[in-house]
N, C-alpha and C positions, 0 to 999 in steps of 0.2 A: 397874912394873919386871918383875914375873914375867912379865906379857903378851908384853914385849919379849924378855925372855929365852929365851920358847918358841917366838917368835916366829922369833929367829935361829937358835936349835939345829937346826929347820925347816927354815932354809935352810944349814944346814950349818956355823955358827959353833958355835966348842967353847966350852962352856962357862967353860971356864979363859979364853978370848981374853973374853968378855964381860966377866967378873970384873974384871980386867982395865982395859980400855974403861970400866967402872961405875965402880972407885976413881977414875983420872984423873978423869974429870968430877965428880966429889965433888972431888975435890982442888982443880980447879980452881974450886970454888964451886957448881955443881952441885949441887940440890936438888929434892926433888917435897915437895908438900905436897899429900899424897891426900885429905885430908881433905877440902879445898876440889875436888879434884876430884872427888871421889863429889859432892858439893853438886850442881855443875854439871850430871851425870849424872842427878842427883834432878829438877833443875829440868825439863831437856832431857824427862825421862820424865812430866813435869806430875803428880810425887808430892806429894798434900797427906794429912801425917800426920794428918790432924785426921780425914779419914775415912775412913781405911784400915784395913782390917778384916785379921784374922793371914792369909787368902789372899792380899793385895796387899802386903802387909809380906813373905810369905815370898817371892812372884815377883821381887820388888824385888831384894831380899837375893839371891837366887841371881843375877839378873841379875846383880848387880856380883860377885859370888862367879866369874862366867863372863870377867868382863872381866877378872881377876887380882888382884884386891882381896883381903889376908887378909879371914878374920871377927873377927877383933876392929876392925881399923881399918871393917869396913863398921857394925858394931854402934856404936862412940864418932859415928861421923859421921852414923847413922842417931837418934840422940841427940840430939846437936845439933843438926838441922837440923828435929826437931819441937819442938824449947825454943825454937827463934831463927822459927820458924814463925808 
């Protein structure tokens, strides 16, 4: 969501017009579930927790840190995905 949102302020969308544009599509059912998308991200990056040492852990993490990921949702999904590992 913030990706997108800096995305269009970028191109000259107000912040309020986004807000906006977010609720409708929440209203109308409209959902992200980031969790599974850092997953995919994780996969995509061929990250295997098992032997990644705190340098590969922290490039990881800043990467999606870059993509617009908070840090707590990147720390629960970086969690789960070396328990389901």
């Amino acid at each position: 969501r913030r990706r997108m949102e800096q995305d269009l302020m970028k191109r000259g969308i107000s912040a309020e017009l986004f807000e906006k544009a977010w609720s409708l599509w929440e209203d109308q059912g409209g959902s992200q579930d980031e969790c599974a998308m850092i997953h995919v991200l994780l996969r995509k990056k061929g990250y295997e927790p098992e032997g990644a040492d705190r340098m590969q852990q922290s490039k990881m993490y800043q990467f999606l840190l870059r993509k617009g990921f908070s840090g707590e949702q990147i720390t629960k999904a970086m969690r789960i995905y070396s328990e389901d590992a």
